[in-house]
C-alpha positions as CSV (number, residue, x, y, z in Angstrom):
1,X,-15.7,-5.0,48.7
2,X,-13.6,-2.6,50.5
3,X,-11.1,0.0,49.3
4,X,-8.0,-2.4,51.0
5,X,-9.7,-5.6,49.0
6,X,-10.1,-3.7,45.7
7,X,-6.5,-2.1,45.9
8,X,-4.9,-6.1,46.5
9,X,-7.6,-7.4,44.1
10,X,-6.1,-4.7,41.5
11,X,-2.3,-6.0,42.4
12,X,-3.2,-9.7,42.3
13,X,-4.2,-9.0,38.5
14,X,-1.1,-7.0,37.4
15,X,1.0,-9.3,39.0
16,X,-1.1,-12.0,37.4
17,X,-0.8,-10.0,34.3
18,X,3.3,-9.9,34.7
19,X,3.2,-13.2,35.2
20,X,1.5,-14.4,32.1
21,X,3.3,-11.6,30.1
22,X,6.8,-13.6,30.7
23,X,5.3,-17.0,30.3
24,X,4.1,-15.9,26.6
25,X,7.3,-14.4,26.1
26,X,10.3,-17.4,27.2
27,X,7.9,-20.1,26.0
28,X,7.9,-19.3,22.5
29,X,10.2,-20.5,19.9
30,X,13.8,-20.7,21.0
31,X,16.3,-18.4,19.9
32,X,19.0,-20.9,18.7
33,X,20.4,-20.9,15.5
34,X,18.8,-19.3,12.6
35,X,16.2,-18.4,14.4
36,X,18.1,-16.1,16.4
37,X,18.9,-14.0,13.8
38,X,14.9,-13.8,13.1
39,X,14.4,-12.9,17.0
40,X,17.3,-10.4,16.7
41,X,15.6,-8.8,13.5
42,X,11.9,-8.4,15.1
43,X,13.0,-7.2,18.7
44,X,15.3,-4.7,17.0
45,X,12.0,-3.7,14.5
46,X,9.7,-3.2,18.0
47,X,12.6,-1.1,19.6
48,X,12.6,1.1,16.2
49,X,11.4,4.5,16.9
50,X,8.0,5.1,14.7
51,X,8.2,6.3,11.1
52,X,12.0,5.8,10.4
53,X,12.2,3.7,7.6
54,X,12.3,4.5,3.9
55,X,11.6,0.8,2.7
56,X,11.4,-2.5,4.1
57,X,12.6,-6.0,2.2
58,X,10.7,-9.3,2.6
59,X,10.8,-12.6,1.5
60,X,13.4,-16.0,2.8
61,X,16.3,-16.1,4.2
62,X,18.8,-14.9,1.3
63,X,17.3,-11.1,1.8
64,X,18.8,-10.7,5.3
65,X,21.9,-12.4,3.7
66,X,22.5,-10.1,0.5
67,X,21.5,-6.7,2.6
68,X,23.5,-4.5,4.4
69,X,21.4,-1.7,5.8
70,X,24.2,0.0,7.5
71,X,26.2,0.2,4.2
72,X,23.3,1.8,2.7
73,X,23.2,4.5,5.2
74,X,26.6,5.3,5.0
75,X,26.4,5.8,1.1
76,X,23.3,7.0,0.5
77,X,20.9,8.2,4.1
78,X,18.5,5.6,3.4
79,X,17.0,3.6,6.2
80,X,16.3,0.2,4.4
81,X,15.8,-3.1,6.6
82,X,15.2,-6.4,5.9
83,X,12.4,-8.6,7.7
84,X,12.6,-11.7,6.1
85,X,12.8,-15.5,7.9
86,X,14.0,-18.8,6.8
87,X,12.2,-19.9,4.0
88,X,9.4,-17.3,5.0
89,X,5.4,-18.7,4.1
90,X,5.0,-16.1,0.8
91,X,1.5,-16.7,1.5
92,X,2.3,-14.2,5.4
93,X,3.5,-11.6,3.1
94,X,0.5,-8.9,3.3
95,X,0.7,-10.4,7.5
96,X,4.4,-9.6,7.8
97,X,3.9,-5.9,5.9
98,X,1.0,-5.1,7.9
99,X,3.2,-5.3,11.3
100,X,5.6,-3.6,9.7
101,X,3.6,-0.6,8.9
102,X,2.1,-0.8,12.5
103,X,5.3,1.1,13.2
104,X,6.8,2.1,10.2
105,X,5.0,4.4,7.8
106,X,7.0,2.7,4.7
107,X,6.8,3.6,1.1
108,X,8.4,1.1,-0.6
109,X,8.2,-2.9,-0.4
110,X,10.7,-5.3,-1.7
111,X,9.3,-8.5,-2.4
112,X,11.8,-11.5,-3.3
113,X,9.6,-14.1,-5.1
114,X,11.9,-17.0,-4.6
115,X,9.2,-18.4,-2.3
116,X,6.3,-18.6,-4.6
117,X,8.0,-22.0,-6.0
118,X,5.5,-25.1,-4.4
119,X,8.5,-26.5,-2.5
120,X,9.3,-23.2,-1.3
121,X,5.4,-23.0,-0.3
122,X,5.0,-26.0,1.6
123,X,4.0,-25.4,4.8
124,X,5.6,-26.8,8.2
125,X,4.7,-25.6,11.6
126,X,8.5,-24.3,11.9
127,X,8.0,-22.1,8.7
128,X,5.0,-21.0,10.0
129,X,6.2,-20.1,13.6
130,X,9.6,-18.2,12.7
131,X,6.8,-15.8,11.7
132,X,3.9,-16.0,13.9
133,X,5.9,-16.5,17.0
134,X,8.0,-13.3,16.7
135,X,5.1,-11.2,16.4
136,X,4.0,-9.3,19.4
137,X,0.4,-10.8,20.5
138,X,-1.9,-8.3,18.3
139,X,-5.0,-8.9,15.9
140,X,-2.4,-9.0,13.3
141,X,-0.6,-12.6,14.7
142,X,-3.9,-14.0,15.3
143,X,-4.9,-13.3,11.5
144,X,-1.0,-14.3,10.8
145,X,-1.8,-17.9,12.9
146,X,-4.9,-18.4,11.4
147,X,-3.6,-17.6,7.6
148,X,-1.3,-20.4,8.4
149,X,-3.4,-23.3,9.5
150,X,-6.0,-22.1,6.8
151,X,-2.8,-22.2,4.0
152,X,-1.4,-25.8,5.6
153,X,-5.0,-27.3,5.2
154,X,-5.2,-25.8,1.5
155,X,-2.3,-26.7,0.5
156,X,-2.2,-30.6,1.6
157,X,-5.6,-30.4,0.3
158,X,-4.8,-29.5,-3.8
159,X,-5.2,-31.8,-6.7
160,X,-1.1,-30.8,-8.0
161,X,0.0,-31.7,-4.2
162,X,-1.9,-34.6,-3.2
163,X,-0.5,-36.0,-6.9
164,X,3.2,-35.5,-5.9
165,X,3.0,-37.1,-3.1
166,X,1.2,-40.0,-4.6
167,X,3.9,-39.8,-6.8
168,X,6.9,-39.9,-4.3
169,X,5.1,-42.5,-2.1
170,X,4.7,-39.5,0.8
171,X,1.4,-39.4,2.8
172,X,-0.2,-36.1,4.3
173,X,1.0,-35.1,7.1
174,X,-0.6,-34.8,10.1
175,X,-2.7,-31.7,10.7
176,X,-1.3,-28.6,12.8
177,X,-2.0,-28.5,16.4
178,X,-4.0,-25.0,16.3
179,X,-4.3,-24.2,19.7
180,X,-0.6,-24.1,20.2
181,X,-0.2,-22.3,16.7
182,X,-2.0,-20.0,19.0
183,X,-0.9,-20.4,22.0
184,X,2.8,-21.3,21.8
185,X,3.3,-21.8,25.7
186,X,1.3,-24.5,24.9
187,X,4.1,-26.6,23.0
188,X,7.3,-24.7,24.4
189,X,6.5,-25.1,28.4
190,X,8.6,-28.0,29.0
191,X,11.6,-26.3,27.5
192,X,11.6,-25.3,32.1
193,X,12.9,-29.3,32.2
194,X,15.3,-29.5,29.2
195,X,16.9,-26.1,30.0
196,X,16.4,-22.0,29.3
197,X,18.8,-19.6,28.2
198,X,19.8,-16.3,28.7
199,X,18.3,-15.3,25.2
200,X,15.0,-16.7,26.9
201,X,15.1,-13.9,29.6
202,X,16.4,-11.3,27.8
203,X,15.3,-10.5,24.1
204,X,18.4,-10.4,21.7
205,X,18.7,-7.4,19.7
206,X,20.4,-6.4,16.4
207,X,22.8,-3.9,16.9
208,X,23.7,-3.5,12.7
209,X,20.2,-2.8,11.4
210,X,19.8,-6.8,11.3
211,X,22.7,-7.5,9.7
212,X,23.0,-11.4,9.4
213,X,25.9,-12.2,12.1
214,X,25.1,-15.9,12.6
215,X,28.7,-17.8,14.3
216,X,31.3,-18.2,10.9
217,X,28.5,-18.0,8.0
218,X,29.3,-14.5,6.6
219,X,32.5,-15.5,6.3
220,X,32.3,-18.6,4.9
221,X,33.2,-19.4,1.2
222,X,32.1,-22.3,-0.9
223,X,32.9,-22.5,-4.7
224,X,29.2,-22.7,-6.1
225,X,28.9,-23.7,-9.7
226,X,27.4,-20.5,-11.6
227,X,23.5,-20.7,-12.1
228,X,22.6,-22.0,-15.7
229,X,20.6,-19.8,-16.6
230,X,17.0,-21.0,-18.4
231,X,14.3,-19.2,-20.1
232,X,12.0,-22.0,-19.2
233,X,8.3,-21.1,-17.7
234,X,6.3,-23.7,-15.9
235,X,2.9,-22.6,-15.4
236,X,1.5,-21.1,-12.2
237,X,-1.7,-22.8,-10.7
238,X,-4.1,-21.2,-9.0
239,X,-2.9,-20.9,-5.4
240,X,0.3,-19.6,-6.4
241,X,-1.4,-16.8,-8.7
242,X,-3.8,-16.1,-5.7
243,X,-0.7,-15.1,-3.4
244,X,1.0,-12.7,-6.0
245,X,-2.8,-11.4,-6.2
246,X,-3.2,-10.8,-2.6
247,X,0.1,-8.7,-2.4
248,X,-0.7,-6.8,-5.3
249,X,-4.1,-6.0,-4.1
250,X,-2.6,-5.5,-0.5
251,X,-0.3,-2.6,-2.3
252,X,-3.0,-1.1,-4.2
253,X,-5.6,-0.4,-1.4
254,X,-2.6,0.7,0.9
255,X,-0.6,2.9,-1.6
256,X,2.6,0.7,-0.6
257,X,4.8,0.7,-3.9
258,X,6.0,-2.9,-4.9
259,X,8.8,-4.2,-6.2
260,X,9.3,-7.4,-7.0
261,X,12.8,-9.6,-6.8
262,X,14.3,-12.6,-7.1
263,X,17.7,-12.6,-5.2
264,X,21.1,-13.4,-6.7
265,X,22.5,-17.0,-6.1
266,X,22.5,-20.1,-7.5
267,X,19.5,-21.1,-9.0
268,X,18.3,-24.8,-10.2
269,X,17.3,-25.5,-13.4
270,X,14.2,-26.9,-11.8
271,X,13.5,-23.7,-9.9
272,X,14.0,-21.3,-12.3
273,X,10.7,-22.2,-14.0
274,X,8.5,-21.1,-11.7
275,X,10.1,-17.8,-11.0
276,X,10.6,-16.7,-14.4
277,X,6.7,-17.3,-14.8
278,X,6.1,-15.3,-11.5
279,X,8.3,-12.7,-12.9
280,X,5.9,-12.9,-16.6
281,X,2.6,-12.8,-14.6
282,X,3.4,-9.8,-12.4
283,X,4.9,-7.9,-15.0
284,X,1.6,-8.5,-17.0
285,X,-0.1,-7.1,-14.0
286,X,1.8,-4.3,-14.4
287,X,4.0,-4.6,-11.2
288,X,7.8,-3.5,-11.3
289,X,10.5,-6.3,-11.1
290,X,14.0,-7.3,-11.3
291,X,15.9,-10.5,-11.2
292,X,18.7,-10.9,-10.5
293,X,19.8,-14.6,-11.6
294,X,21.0,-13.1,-15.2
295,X,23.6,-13.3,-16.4
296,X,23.5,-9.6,-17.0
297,X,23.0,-9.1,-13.8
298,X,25.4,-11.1,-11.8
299,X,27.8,-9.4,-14.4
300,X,26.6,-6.4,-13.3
301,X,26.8,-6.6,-9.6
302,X,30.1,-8.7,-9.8
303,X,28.9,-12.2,-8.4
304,X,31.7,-14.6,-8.4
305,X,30.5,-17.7,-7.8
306,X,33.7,-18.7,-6.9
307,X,34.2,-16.2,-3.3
308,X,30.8,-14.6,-3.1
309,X,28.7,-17.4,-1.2
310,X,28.7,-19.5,1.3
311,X,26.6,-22.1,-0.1
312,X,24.3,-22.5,-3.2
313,X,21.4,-19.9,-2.0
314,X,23.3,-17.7,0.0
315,X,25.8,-14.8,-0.4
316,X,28.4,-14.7,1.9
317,X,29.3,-10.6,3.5
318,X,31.6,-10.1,0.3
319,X,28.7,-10.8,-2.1
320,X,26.3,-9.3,0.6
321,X,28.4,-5.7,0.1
322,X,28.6,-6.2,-3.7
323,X,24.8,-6.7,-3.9
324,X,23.9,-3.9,-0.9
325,X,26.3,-1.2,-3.1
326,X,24.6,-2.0,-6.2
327,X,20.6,-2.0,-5.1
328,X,21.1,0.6,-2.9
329,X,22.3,2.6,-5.9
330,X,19.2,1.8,-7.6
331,X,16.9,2.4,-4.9
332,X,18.6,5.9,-4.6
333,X,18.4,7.1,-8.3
334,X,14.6,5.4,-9.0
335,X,12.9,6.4,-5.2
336,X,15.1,9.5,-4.0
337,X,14.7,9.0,-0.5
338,X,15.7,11.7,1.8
339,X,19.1,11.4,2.9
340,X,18.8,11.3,6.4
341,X,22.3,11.5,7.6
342,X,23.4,14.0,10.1
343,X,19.8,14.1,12.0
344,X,19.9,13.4,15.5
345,X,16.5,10.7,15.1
346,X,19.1,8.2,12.8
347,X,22.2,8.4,15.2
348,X,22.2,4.7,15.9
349,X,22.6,4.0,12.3
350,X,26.1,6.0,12.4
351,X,27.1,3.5,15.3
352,X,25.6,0.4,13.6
353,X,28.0,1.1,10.2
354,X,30.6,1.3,12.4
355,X,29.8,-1.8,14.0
356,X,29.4,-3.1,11.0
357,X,32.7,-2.2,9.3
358,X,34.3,-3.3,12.6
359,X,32.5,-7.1,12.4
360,X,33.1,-7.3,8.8
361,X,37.1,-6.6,9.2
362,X,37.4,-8.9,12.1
363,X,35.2,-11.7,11.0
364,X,37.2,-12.2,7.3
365,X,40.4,-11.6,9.6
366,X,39.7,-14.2,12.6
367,X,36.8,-16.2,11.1
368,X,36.7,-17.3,7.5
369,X,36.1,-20.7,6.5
370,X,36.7,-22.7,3.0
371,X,34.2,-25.5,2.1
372,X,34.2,-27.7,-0.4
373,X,32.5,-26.6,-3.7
374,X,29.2,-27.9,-4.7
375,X,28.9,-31.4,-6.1
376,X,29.4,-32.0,-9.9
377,X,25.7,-32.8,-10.8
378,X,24.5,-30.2,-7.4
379,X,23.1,-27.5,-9.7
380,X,21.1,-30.0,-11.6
381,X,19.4,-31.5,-8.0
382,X,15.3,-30.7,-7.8
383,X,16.0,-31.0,-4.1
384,X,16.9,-27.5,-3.4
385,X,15.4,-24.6,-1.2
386,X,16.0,-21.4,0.3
């Protein structure tokens, strides 16, 4: 070969290389919806400059909805920020810390535990993606991928699943097409026909620490009837227990500190079984936890179910600032984290409160909505998820 042959050789791979680079990247998962908001969240997290953040916060979607990193900052120097997706698998946790501390040398992990009920748990290849497919291509995702198809086979697979849906007349679903679990360009290509977007060309960003922004949602309000709170346990079975094990044992050969949550909304009488028996078993283990669906609590942090949410699961950005001022308090007076205001490395949190505030103000100005309240007998429904 000659020098000219090896030098276009060399430029037919890069361009190659280009090439297949932005046919990974736009045939992925679109960035519609609530999955925007997820997209937002992990391109801002790569863009992050290395060994920033104080703590990160885990777990489905009501974390993103209840935290306001920039409010944090302003009150207290603390570079908190929330990677959570809808109705994230519990059983990616250790995956999703692990990219996290790729980039971010974090001492602290907030959990939420909502996820570890079996409805929560059940996996779809959605769930699954929202995860996966947000990840930069790494070791990491293929671990995450694989995690998933292993935890979708497991779990239509277990004697207390296979029995419910003998129960409800359901069948098992059909198994996960793997290579595209892989591969995602292998699902998403024909999305060329039906139509790209903008978004699929150029990455949307968070510009308020991922502050949950999504159309009139924040500043929405639906009268939710106030959780009945229960003292009721329903016992744990073995692949639940195994996925609070992993994370704990994930925190103790890393050093990460844990803490465990449940975040404040309305809770079912059916769900809050399983949590409070979460909450028993890691506390047994000797992990630190709080939850927040007390009554004690919600007095504490001033939930009103009557302005603070915008449906049953969610805060709305009143509740999300009543619940940022009083955990970021906490998380001040029980880790001490350096305030970090005033240096030059955090300047882009200065502009993202003020975006914030700014967005806030206008949205409850120009954009808030009244829905009708939940249904008389809504609290009591099993069919309820994050």
């Amino acid at each position: 070969m000659t020098k000219k042959q090896g030098i276009r050789s060399v430029l037919f791979i890069l361009a190659l290389s280009m090439v297949l680079c932005l046919i990974v990247n736009v045939f992925t998962i679109p960035a519609e919806g609530d999955t925007l908001s997820v997209k937002k969240r992990y391109n801002d997290f790569y863009d992050e400059p290395e060994n920033t953040w104080d703590c990160v916060l885990v777990g489905t979607s009501c974390v993103d909805r209840e935290w306001i990193a920039p409010l944090a900052w302003k009150d207290y120097g603390m570079a908190v920020y929330a990677m959570n997706t809808d109705v994230q698998p519990m059983y990616l946790t250790t995956n999703v810390l692990k990219e996290v501390r790729k980039k971010q040398d974090v001492k602290l992990a907030v959990v939420d535990i909502r996820g570890i009920k079996m409805k929560s748990l059940r996996p779809d290849e959605i769930r699954i993606r929202r995860v996966t497919d947000s990840m930069k291509y790494s070791k990491n995702r293929w671990e995450t991928v694989a995690k998933g198809i292993q935890f979708y086979k497991d779990y239509y697979s277990h004697e207390d699943v296979l029995a419910k849906l003998e129960k409800d007349g359901d069948e098992v679903p059909e198994d996960l097409d793997e290579m595209s679990m892989y591969f995602s360009f292998l699902k998403y290509h024909s999305r060329w026909e039906s139509g790209m977007r903008k978004a699929d060309f150029v990455p949307p960003v968070s510009t308020m620490k991922g502050v949950y922004d999504f159309e009139e949602m924040p500043f929405t309000v639906e009268e939710v009837k106030p959780t009945k709170v229960v003292s009721d346990r329903e016992e744990l079975n073995d692949m639940q227990i195994a996925i609070l094990d992993e994370i704990l044992e994930y925190g103790k050969e890393t050093g990460l500190e844990l803490l465990f949550i449940s975040s404040p909304s309305q809770l079912s009488k059916y769900e809050q079984p399983e949590v409070n028996a979460a909450f028993d078993y890691l506390e047994e283990q000797g992990a630190k936890t709080i939850n927040f669906n007390t009554e004690e609590k919600y007095e504490e942090i001033g939930i009103n179910f009557s302005e603070d949410l915008y449906n049953d699961h969610h805060l709305n950005s009143k509740g999300a600032v009543k619940f940022t001022k009083y955990f970021s308090k906490y998380l001040s007076e029980n880790y001490h984290f350096e305030d970090k205001r005033g240096q030059e490395a955090y300047h882009e949190w200065d502009e993202a409160y003020d975006l914030f505030v700014a967005f806030y103000e206008n949205g409850w100005k120009n954009l808030y909505t009244k829905v009708g309240g939940s249904n008389e007998n809504e609290e009591d429904s099993e069919e309820t998820e994050d």
